[in-house]
N, C-alpha and C positions, 0 to 999 in steps of 0.2 A: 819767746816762751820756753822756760826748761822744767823740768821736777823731776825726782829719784823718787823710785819707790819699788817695792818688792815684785817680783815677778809673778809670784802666784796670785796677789790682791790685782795686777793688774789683768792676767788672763779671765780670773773670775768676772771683775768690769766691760771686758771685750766682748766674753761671751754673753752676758745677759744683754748689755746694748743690741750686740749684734742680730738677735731676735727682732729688731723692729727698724733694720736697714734693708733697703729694697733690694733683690738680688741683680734685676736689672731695669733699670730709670734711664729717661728722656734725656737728664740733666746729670753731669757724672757729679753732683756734690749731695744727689741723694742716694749714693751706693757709698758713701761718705758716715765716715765717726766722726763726730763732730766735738775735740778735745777742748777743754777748756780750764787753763791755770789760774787761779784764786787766791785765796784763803784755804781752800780746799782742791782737789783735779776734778772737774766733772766730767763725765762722758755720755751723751747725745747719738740714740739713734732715732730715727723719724720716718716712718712710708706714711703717713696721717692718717691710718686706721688703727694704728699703735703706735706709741709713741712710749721711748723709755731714758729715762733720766740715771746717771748711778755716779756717787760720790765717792772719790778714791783717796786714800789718805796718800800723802804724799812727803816729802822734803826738798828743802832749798828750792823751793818757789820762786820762780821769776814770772811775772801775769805775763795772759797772751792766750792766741784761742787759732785753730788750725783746723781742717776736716783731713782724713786721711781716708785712703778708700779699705774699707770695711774688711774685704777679702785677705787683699798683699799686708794690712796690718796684723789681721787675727794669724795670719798664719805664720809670720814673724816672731811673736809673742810668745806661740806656744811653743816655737819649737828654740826658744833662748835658753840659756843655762839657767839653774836656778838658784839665780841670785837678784842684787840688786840692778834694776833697768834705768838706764841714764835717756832723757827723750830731752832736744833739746832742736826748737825750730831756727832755720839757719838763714840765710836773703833766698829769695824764690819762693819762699815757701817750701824748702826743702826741710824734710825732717831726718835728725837723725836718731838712730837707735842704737844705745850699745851696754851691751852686757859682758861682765868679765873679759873675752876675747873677740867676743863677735861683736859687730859692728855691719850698721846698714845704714843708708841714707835713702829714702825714697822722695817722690814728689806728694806735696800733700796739695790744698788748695785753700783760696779764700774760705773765712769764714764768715765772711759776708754774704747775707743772703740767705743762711743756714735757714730751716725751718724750726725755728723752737718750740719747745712744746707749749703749749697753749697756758691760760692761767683757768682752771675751774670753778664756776659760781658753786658757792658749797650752798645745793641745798637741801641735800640729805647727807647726814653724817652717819658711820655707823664702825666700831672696832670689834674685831675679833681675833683669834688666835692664828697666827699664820698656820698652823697645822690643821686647826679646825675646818678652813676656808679650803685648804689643798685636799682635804678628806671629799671633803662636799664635793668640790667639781670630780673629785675620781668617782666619785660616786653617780655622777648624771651627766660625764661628758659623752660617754659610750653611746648617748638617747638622741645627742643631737643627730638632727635631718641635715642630708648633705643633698636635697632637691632645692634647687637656685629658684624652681616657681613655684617656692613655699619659702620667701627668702627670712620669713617671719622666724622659721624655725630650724634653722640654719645656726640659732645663739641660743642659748641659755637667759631663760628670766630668771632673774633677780628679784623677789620682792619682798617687803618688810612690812611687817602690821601687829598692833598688841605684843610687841615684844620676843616677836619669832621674824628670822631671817634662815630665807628658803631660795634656795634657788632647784629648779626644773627644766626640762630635759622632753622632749615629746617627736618621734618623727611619724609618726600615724599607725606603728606595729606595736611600739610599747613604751612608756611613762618611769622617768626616774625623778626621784623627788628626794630630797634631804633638806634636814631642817636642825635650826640652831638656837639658842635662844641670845637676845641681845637686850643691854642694860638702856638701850637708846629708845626710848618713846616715838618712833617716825614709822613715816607711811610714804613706801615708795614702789615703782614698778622699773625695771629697766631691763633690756636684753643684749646682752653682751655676745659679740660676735663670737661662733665657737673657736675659731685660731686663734684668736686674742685670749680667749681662757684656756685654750692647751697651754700656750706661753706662761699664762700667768702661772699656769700648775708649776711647769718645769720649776719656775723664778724660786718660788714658795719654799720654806725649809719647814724642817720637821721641828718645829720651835714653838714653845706658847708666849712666843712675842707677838705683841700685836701687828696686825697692818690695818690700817683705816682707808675706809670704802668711802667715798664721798661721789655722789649724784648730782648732775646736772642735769639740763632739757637735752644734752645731745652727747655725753659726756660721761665716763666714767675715773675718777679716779684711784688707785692703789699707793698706799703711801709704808714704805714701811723703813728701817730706819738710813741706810744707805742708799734705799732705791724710790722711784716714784714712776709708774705706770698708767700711762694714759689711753685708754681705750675708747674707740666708735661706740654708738649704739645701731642696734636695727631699729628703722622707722617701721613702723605699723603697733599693731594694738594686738600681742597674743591671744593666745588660745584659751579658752577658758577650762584649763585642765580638768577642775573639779567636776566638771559635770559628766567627765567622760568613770569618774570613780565610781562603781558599783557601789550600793549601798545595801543590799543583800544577797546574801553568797547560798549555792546549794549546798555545798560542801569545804571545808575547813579541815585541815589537816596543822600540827606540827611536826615539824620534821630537821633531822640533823644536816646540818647547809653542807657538810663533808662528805657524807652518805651519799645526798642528792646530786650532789655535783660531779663524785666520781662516777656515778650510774649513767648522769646523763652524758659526760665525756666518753664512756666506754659502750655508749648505744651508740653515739655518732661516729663509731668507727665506720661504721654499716651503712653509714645515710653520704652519700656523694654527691647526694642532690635532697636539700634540708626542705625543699617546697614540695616535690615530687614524694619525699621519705620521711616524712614526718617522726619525730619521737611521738611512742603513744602512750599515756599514762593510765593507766586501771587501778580507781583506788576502792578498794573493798577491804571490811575486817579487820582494819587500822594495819593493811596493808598495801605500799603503793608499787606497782609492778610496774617497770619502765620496760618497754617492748618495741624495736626496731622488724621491719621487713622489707627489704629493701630486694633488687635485683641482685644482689652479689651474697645476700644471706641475709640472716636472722639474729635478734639479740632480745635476751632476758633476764630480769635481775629484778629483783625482790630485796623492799626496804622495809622496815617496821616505823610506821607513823602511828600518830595520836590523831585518831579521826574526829569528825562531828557533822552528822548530814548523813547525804545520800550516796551509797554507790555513785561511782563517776567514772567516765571514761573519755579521756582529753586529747586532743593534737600539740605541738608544736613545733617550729622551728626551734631545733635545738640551739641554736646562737644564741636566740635571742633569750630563752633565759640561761643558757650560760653567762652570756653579758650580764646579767642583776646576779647572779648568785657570785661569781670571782670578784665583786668590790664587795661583799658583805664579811665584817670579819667579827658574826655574833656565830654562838656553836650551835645555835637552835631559830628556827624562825617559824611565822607561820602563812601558811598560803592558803588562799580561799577564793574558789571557785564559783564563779555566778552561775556559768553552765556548760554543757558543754563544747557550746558556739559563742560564748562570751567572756567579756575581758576576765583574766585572774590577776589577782594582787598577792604581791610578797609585803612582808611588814614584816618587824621585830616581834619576838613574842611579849615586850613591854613596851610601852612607852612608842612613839612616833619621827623618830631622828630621822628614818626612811620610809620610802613607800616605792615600788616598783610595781608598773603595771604590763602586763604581757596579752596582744591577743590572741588567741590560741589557732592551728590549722583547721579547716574541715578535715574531716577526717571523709576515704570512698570508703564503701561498705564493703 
C-alpha cells in the first residue's frame, strides 16, 4: 500500500477518526487507525459505541489496507512539515512516513480482523444543515444527566414528527429543547449517547451543507460528504418531557438575554456554594432585582423588564440558568414563571426553535 497527499488533509482525517479509537483495549489493533488505499484513502476508527469512517483524497495509489496505532501516528503527522506526506507499507507490516526531510518508519499491524463499521438498515432518513444540527446540540448538550442509574438520560433524544426535528436534553434540574423544521415526512424516536454527540459537535462545521441522519432499531447514522459516523443508541424508552412543561405561568417577563446574564454572572461572584446561596430574583414594576447573600457579602442589581402577572420572588442555582442563557444568541427572550417553587421556562420572544426549562431553589425565609 502507498499514497501522497497533503499534510494538512491528512492531519484533519487523523484527527476526526481519532475521536472513535479506544485509548486503551484488550487487543492492540483496537487503539489502531485502520488505513485503507482505494480508489480513494479511507481512514477507520472503531471502540463500537462510535464508530467513524473519513475519506482522504490522495495520489499515486497503490491498494492495500494496514492499522497503525492511533497515538505514535497522530503525533507524527502533526508534527511533519507542511507539505506533501509520502505513506508507503513496507514487508512486516512496517509503515513508512516521509515528509520533505523527515522520515519515520513505525510497525503497523494486520488489518485483518479490523472491526468495520457496520452497514445501517435506513429506516428513518432525515437531512439537515451541518450548522443547524451543531447549533441544536450546543444548545441541549449542557442538559444531559451524567447519573449512570438514570443511564436513559445520559443521551440526547432525537425525535421527528409532522415535519419538526427536535432533539432534548433533561437531567432532573432543567429541560433543553431545540427544534428544527425538516422536508422529510418520518416519525422517529432515538437517544444518542451524550460523548458520541459532544464528538459529533466537534466533527460538524459551520456550513449549510447537509449531513443526513438515518435511524436504525440500534443505530444511528451521520453521513456527510467526506465523513460517516456511526453511533450506539441507549436502550430504554425516555422521559416524557412534555408533561413536565407548565402550561400556566404566574408571571412572564421579557427581558434583554445580555442584561440578564451579566447580572446573574456578577451576583454569582457572591454565591461559593450555588445550593447553600442561591440567586434570588424579585420581579415587581416590570422590574427584576437579582439579589445574592451569601456568608462573604451581598449583591444587588436592577434590570428593566416587560412584565405580565404577579409580583414574584424566585431561587436559583445560578449555573444552571447561566447554562440556558450563554447558548441563546436572540437579544431579547421571554421567561415565565409557574410559581415560586415551580418549574420556569425560557423561550424566544417568537416562534419555538428553543425551549429551556429551570427548576428553581427553595428559598429559607
Amino acid at each position: 500500500m502507498k499514497f501522497v497527499c497533503s499534510k494538512q488533509d491528512l492531519v484533519e482525517a487523523v484527527t476526526i477518526v481519532q475521536k472513535a479509537v479506544m485509548a486503551k483495549a484488550t487487543l492492540p489493533v483496537l487503539e489502531g487507525i485502520y488505513i485503507e488505499a482505494g480508489e480513494k484513502v479511507k481512514l477507520v476508527g472503531n471502540c463500537f459505541d462510535l464508530g467513524i469512517e473519513y475519506t482522504l483524497q490522495a495520489d499515486d495509489i497503490e491498494k492495500g489496507s494496514i492499522v497503525v496505532n492511533s497515538r505514535i501516528f497522530g503525533d507524527i503527522v502533526r508534527r511533519l512539515p507542511d507539505s506533501e506526506v509520502f505513506i508507503q507499507v513496507k514487508d512486516n507490516f512496517v509503515v513508512a512516513i516521509e515528509c520533505l526531510n523527515s522520515y519515520f518508519e513505525i510497525k503497523g499491524l494486520s488489518a485483518e480482523g479490523y472491526p468495520m463499521l457496520p452497514e445501517v438498515d435506513e429506516e428513518s432518513k432525515i437531512s439537515i444543515s451541518q450548522n443547524t444540527l451543531r447549533d441544536m446540540i450546543r444548545k441541549t448538550i449542557y442538559a444531559i444527566s451524567d447519573d449512570e442509574n438514570r443511564r436513559i438520560l445520559t443521551g440526547s433524544l432525537m425525535e421527528a414528527a409532522d415535519g419538526d426535528f427536535n432533539i432534548v436534553s433533561l437531567d432532573g434540574f432543567r429541560l433543553a429543547s431545540a427544534k428544527t423544521m425538516i422536508k422529510e415526512n418520518v416519525s422517529f424516536k432515538a437517544v444518542i449517547p451524550g460523548k458520541n454527540l459532544n464528538e459529533i459537535q466537534k466533527i460538524l462545521e459551520t456550513t449549510d451543507d447537509e449531513i443526513k441522519i438515518t435511524l436504525s432499531k440500534n443505530q444511528a447514522l451521520f453521513e456527510m460528504e467526506n465523513c460517516r459516523i456511526i453511533s450506539s443508541l441507549l436502550d430504554g424508552e425516555y422521559m416524557n418531557y412534555r408533561s413536565f412543561i407548565p402550561e400556566q405561568y404566574e408571571t412572564v417577563i421579557e427581558v434583554n438575554v445580555k442584561d440578564i446574564t451579566q447580572g446573574i454572572e456578577r451576583a454569582s461572584l457572591i454565591t461559593s456554594d450555588d445550593k447553600r446561596f442561591p440567586v434570588k430574583l424579585n420581579i415587581a414594576d416590570n422590574k427584576l432585582l437579582i439579589t445574592t447573600n451569601a456568608e462573604v457579602g451581598i449583591s444587588k442589581e436592577e434590570i428593566e423588564v416587560e412584565m405580565d402577572g404577579n409580583d414574584l420572588t424566585i431561587g436559583f442555582n445560578p449555573r444552571y440558568l447561566l447554562d440556558s442563557l450563554k447558548v441563546i444568541d436572540d437579544e431579547n427572550i421571554v421567561i415565565s414563571f409557574s410559581s415560586s417553587i415551580g418549574p420556569s421556562v425560557i423561550r424566544p420572544v417568537s416562534g419555538d426553535k428553543y425551549l429551556f426549562m429551570v427548576l428553581p431553589v427553595r428559598m429559607s425565609n
